[in-house]
N, C-alpha and C positions, 0 to 999 in steps of 0.2 A: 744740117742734121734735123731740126725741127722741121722743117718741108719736108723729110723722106718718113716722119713719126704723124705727119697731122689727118692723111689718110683712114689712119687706124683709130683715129678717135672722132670720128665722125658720126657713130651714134650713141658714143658720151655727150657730145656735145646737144642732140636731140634730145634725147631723155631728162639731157638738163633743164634745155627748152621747156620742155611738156611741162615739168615738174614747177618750175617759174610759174607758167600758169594757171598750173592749178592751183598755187599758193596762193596767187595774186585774187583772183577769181573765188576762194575763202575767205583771203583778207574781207575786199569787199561787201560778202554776207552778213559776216560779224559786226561792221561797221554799221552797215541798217538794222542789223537785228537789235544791238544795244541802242544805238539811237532812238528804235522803238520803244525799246524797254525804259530809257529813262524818262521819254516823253508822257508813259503810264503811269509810271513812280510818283514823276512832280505831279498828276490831275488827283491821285487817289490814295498818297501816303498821309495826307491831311486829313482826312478822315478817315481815314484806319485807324489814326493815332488815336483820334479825339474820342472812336467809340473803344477805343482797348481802354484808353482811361476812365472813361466811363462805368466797362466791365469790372476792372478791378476797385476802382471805387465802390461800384453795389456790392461786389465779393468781397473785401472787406465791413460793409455794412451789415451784410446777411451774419458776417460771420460773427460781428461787435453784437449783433441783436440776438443771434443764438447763446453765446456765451451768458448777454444780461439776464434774458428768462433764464439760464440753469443757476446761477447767482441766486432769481429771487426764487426757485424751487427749495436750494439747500437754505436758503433764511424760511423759508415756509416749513420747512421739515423739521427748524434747530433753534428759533426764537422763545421755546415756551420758557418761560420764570428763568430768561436771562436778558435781563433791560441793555447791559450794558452791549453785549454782543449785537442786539436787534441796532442800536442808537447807532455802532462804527458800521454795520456794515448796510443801516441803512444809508448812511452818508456815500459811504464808497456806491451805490446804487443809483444815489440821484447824479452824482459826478462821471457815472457811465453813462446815464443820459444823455449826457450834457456833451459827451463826448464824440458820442453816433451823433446830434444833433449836428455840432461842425462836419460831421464827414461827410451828411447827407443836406450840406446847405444846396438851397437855392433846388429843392426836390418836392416831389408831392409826398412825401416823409415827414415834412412837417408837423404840418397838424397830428397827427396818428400821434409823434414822439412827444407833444405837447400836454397828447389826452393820457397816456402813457404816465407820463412824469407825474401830472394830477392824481392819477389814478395809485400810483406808486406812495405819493405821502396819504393818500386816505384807507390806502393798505396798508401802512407805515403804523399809524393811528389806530387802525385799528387792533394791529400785536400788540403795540403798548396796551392796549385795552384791556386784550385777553392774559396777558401775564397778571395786570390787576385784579384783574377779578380771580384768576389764579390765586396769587398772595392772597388773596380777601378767604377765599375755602379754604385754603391750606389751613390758617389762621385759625379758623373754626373748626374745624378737625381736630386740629390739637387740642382746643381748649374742651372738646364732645370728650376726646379721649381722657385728660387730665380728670375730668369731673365725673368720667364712667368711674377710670380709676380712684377717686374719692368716694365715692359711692361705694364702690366695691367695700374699699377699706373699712367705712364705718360701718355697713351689714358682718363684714366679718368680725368686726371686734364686738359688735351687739352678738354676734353667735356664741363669740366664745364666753362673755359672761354671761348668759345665760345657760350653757353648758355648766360653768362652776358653779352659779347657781343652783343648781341641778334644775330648772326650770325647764318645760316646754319650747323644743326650737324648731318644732317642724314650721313656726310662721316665718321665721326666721332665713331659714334654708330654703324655702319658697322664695324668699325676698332674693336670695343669693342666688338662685336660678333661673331668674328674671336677669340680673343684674348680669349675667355670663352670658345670658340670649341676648341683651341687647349689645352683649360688645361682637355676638357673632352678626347681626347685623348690620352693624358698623363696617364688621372687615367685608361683609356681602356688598354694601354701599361702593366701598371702597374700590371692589375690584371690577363693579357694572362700570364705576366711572373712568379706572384707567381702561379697562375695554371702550369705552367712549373714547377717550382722548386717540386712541389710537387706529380709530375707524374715523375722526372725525372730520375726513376727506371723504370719506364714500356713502352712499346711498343710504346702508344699511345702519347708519349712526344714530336716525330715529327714531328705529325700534329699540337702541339698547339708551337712548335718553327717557325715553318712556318708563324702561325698566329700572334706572336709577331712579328718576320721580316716584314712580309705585312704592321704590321698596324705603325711600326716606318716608312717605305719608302711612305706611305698614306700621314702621317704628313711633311715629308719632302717635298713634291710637295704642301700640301698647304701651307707652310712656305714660298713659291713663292710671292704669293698675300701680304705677307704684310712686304716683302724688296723693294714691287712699292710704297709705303707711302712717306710721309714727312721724310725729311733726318734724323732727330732724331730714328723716328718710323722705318725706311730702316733700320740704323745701330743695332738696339736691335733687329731687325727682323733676320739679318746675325748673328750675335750672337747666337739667338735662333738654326737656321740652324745649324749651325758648332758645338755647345756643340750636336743635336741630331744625327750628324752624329758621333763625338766621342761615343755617347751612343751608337749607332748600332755596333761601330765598339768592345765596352768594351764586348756586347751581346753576340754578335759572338765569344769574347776570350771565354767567361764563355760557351758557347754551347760548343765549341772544349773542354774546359779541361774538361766537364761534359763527352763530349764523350769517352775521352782516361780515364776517370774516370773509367766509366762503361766498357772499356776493361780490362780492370787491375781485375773490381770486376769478371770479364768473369774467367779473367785468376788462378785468385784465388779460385774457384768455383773449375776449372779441375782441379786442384792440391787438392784439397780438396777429390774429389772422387779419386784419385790414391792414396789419404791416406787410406782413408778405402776402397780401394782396397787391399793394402798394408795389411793393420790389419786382411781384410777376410782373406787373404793368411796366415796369421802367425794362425787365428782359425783354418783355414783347416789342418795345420800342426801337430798343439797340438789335435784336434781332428783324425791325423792318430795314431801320434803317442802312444794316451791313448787307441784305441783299439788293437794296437799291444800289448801292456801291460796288457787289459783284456784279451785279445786271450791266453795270457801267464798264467797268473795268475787263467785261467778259466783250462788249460789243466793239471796244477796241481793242483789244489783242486780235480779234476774229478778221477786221480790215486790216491791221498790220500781218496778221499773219498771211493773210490774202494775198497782199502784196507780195511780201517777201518771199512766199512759194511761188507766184508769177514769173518774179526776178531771175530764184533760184532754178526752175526748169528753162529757162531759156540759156541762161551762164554753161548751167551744168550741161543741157545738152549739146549746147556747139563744143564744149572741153570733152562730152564724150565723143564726139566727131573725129576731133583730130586726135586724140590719143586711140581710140579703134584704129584708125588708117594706119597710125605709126607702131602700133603695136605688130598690128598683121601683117605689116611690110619689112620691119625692121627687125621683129621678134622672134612672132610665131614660126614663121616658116625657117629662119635658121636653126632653132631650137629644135624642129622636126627634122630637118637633117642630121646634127650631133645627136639625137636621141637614136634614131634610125642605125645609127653607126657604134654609138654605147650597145644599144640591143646586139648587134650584132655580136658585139667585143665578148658580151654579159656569154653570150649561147656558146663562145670558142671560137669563133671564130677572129684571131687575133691577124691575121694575117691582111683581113680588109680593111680599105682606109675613107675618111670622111671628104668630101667634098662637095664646100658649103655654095662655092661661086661667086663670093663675094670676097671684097678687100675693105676689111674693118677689124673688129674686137672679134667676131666668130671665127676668121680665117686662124688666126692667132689660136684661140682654144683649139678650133679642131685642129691644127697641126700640131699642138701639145700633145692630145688626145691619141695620136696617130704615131706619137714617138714612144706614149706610156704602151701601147699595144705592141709595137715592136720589142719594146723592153720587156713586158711579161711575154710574149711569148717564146723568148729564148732563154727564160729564169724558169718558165714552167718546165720545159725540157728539159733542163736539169735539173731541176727538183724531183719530178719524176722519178726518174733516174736513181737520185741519192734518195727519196724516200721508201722508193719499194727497197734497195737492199737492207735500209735500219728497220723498217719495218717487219722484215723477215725476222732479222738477228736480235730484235728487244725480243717478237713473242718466243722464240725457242729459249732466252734464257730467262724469260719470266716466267714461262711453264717450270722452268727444272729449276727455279729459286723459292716457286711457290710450295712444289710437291717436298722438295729438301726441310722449309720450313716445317712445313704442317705437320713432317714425321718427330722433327725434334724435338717438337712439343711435344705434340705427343708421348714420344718417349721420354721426357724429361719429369713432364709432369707425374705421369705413373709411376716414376723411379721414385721421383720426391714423397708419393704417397705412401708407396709400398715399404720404403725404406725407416719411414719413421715412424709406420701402423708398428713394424715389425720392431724398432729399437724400444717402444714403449712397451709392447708386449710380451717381448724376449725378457727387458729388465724386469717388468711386473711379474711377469710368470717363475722366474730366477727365486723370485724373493720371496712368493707367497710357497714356491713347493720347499723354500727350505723352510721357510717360518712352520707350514702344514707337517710335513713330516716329521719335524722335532717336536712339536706339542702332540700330537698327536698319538706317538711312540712314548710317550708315558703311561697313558690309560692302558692301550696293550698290553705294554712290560707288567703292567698290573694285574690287571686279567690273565695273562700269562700262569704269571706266580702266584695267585692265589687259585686258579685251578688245577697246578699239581697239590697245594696245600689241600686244597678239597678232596680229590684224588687220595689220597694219603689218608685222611679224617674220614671219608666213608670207608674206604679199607681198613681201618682202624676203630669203625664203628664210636666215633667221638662225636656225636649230635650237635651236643652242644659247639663246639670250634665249627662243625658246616653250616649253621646261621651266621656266626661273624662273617666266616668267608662268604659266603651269599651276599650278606651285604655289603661286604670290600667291592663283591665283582659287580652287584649294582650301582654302588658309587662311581665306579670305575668307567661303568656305562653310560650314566647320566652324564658326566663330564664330559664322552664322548660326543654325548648326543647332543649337549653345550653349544660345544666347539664347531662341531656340524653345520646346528642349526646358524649360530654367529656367521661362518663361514660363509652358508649361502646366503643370509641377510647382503652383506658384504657385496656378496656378487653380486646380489639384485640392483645393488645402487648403479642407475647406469640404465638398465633394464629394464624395470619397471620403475616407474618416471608420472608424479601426479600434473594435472595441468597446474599452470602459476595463479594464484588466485592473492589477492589484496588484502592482506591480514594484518594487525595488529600483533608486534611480536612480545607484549605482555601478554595478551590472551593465551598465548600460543605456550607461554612458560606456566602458565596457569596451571590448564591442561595436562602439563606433563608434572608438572608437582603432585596433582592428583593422584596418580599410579604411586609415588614417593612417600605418599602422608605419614604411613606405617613408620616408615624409618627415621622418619624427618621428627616425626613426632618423639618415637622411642630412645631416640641420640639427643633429645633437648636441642635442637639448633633453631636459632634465630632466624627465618629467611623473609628476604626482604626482595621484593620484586619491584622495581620500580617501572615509571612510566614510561614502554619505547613505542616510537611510531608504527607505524606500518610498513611492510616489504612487501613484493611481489616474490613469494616463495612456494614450496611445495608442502603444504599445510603438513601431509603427516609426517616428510622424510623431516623437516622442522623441529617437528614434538619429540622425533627420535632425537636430536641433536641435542636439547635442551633437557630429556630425559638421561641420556649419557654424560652430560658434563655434568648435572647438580648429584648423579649416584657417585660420581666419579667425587667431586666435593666431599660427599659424605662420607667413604668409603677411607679416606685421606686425612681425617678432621685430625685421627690422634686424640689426645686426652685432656683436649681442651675442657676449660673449666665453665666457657661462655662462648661455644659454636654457634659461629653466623656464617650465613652466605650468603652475598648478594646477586642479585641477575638485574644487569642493563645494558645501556646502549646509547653511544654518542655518533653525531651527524658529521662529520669532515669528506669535503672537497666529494660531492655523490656518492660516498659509500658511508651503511652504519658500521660504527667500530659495536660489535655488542662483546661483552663480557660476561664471565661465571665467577666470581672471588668468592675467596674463602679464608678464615685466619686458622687452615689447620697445620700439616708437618713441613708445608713447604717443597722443595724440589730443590738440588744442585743443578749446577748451571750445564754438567757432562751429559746428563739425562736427558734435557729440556730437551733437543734434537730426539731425542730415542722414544718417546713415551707415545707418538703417535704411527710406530709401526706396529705390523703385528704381533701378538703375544708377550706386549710390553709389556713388566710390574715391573711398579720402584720397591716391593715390597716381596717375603716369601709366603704373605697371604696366598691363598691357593683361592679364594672366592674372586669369582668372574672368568674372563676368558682371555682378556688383553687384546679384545678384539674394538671396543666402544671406541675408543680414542680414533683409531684407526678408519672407522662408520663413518664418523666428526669429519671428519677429512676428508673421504669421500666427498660428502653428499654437500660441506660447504664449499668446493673444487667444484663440483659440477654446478651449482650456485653461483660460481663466476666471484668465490670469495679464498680468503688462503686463513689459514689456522697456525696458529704460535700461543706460547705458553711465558708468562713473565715471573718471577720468584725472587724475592733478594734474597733465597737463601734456606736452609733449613730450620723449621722451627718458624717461618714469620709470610706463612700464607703463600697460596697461590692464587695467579690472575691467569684464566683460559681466554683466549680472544679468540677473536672470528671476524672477517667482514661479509657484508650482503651489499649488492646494489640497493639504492635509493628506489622506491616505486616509481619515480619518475624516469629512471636510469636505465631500467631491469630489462631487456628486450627479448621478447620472444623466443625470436627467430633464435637469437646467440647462445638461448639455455638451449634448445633444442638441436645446434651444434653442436656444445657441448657434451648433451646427454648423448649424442652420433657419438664424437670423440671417445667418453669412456667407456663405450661398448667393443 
């Protein structure tokens, strides 16, 4: 069985060949190429190391010797008249010398961090200096002030008994305005020198030492005029003198150590650049020396690479010798046969068959090839076949399932619209022509009856009874003209419709309290509006709301002793609950359903229309809000509620369906 199979893997077994090959023939590349490689490694890892040590060695020096100058910057900036501070952290300063010195042993760093270190304790020496001479002026300062202030004291007390005396004080008061000029000289003294201390790194620190000097040698000549006084006053006056000449002379220590200060900081500055001088020179170094090292490590990789592409074009081209041969004979040209023959298959032609001429692995495909084309071509015939008749039969009843659809909708949804435009407006229409005709048919029957009374009374010649009647049948018409007017209000809700605007709905009861004053004021009632948010509503139909519910309160109060009302409004789950209370008659609980249709009274008050309540409900309905009334009862107040969307809740689009709806 193996003898009649081994035919057919004959150019498995080449391919395997080739591929051997080529492996082999890689192997071998890699084997000289790393070999190359490490013979480069052991010549020039040795010093790569030695100068990368190097590098981070001066990079951590440059970095030890930047940090030490910013060290002695912040002690240059923070030592004045604090000995103890200048003593620890000039210690920690020489021990960071000391510190870069090991890093950079056996360097031309040296000497520089040696001059460095000198230079540091006669810097050192020198702040102690200047705090000294600091304490020494402070010192006299105080004692100038203490002995102005004595001075002062004993001219004022010479004033005042010479004043009880009743004596002459104008010498006096001379003396005491001398005595005020010299302490305003003091504070002028005072403030040239902290302007010195504070320039006393820069340029311009000689002109304002000048101007200290001037202005203590100023005070000293007028410190003349008042050693001519009365012998007490002469002797505090020489006093005065001689502490300010000590002061000038303490100035001048403190200008000289500040001077020799600022040479020391001179001289530590040029030591500073001959450090990184120093440091360029050791980069310039490590930088000759790493190109010597590439220059090296460049001219051998350049002859191994030499080689190894010599090697590699001869390997590689006898492998592409015999894999081109083997390709072209054993490949290509079968693969253009079964291609030859797929094209064919691909165009319909299933009925043509492949032959390759050879006995191996392509004979094998293409007689697979040659069986799949027999096989699709008597499955396309009958597909054919069976696809054109369901093809027929889906479109004829997807046309008649499409066109049946689209009618039912059609009619369904019209149904759906028409049917419930019409249930709401049937019942509205139902309700408002009974509610309209039975109010309405009272003012008539009125009119009626008092114009045959009228009739009668001009027939009668009774003047007087034809102005009552006049006025019956006026009243009679105003009521009409009421009820009218209410009516088409009513209608309008729906109809005419303000954009939603972001309002404050205390403002908004504000507002409508205003038209109320008259009554609210003339009833004594309490009203209390508290603080509600904002809503996105329709500002005026709004103010009509809160106009109807607080007249509606007042109109209800009864005889109370202490009428209140209140108006507000609580936030639950995006809608405000708002409210109108009142502690007037109350309401039964049979009514509570009935008081918001039309021409509802819980009363046989005849004033209004019994149309408000009814508006209420409207217009907070189309608001996207529902209205209800709460009472425990007669005699113990009523609560009118209402809700509104949140301004965040409130949408457009949904009021303006709605306002669709109630039209």
């Amino acid at each position: 069985m193996f003898g009649k199979k081994s035919p057919t893997l004959r150019l498995t077994r080449q391919l395997y060949f080739a591929n051997a090959m080529v492996a082999l023939a890689f192997l071998l590349l890699v084997a000289i190429i790393v070999a190359t490689y490490i013979a480069v490694e052991k010549q020039s890892i040795g010093v790569i190391k030695s100068d990368m040590d190097r590098v981070v060695n001066n990079s951590a020096v440059v970095r030890e010797i930047t940090t030490l100058f910013g060290e002695i910057d912040v002690l240059d900036r923070a030592f004045y008249g604090n000995d103890e501070y200048l003593r620890v952290e000039g210690e920690k300063l020489i021990r960071h010398i000391e510190e870069i010195a090991r890093l950079s042993a056996n360097s031309p760093l040296q000497e520089p961090l040696q001059s460095l270190a000198n230079q540091l304790d006669r810097f050192l020496a020198r702040c102690a200096g200047v705090n000294a001479s600091l304490q020494a002026r402070n010192a006299i300062d105080r004692e100038i002030n203490q002995r102005l202030n004595k001075l002062e004291n004993l001219i004022s007390r010479l004033l005042i008994d010479a004043t009880l005396a009743d004596e002459d004080s104008a010498y006096i008061t001379q003396l005491l305005t001398l005595v005020l000029g010299y302490n305003e000289s003091i504070l002028v003294i005072g403030k040239l020198y902290a302007e010195f201390e504070r320039s006393a790194h820069d340029v311009a620190s000689r002109a304002t030492k000048m101007r200290v000097l001037d202005a203590i040698d100023d005070l000293t000549l007028r410190l003349q005029t008042i050693t001519a006084s009365t012998p007490e006053v002469s002797q505090q006056g020489r006093n005065i003198k001689t502490s300010v000449t000590r002061y000038k002379d303490a100035v001048l220590k403190v200008f000289g150590e500040i001077t020799q200060l600022n040479a020391e900081r001179s001289a530590m500055s040029r030591t500073r650049a001959s450090l990184l001088a120093a440091l360029g020179d050791i980069d310039s170094q490590i930088a000759a020396d790493s190109q010597l090292v590439a220059e090296s490590v460049d001219s051998i990789f350049l002859f191994s690479t030499t080689a190894v592409l010599v090697f590699s074009i001869a390997v590689v081209t006898g492998i592409f010798l015999l894999t081109l041969n083997l390709v072209r004979f054993k490949i290509i040209q079968p693969i253009k046969s079964i291609l030859s023959g797929i094209d064919s298959f691909s165009r319909g032609n299933l009925d043509n068959r492949i032959e390759p001429g050879r006995v191996d692995e392509w004979n094998s495909i293409a007689d697979a090839l040659n069986n799949m084309a027999a096989d699709l071509s008597a499955s396309r015939a009958e597909l054919q076949s069976t696809n054109m008749e369901l093809e027929n039969r889906v479109k004829l009843r997807t046309s008649e399932l499409a066109e049946t659809v689209d009618q039912l909708k059609s009619e369904v949804k019209e149904r759906e619209r028409v049917s419930t435009k019409l249930e709401t407006q049937n019942a509205e229409l139902e309700r408002f022509s009974y509610t309209v005709s039975h109010d309405l048919k009272s003012p008539l029957v009125t009119i009626q009856g008092f114009v045959g009374l009228l009739r009668q009374d001009i027939a009668d010649l009774q003047m007087e009874r034809v102005a009552g009647d006049l006025d019956k049948i006026s009243n009679a018409a105003d009521t009409m003209k009421l009820l009218l007017d209410d009516l088409l209000e009513l209608s309008r809700v729906g109809h005419v419709v303000g954009e939603l605007s972001d309002c404050r709905l205390s403002d908004i009861a504000h507002q409508a309290v205003e038209s109320l004053a008259g009554k609210i004021e003339e009833c004594g009632i309490e009203l209390e509006i508290d603080d509600m948010p904002s809503a996105q509503v329709d500002t005026t139909r709004m103010r009509e709301v809160y106009q109807n519910l607080i007249e509606n309160a007042i109109k209800y109060m009864g005889e109370q002793q202490a009428p209140r009302i209140r108006v507000g409004a609580e936030e639950k789950d995006d809608m405000l609950h708002c409210f109108v209370s009142d502690n007037g008659i109350g309401i039964e609980d049979k009514f509570q359903e009935q008081i918001f249709g039309l021409f509802q009274r819980l009363s046989n008050d005849n004033s209004g229309t019994g149309i408000g309540l009814a508006l209420v409900k409207r217009i907070i309905e189309v608001h996207g809000g529902k209205v209800w009334v709460e009472s425990e009862g007669l005699g113990k107040g009523t609560s009118l509620w209402f809700t509104l969307p949140c301004s965040a809740a409130q949408d457009t689009e949904k009021f303006k369906e709605r306002v669709i709806a109630a039209n």
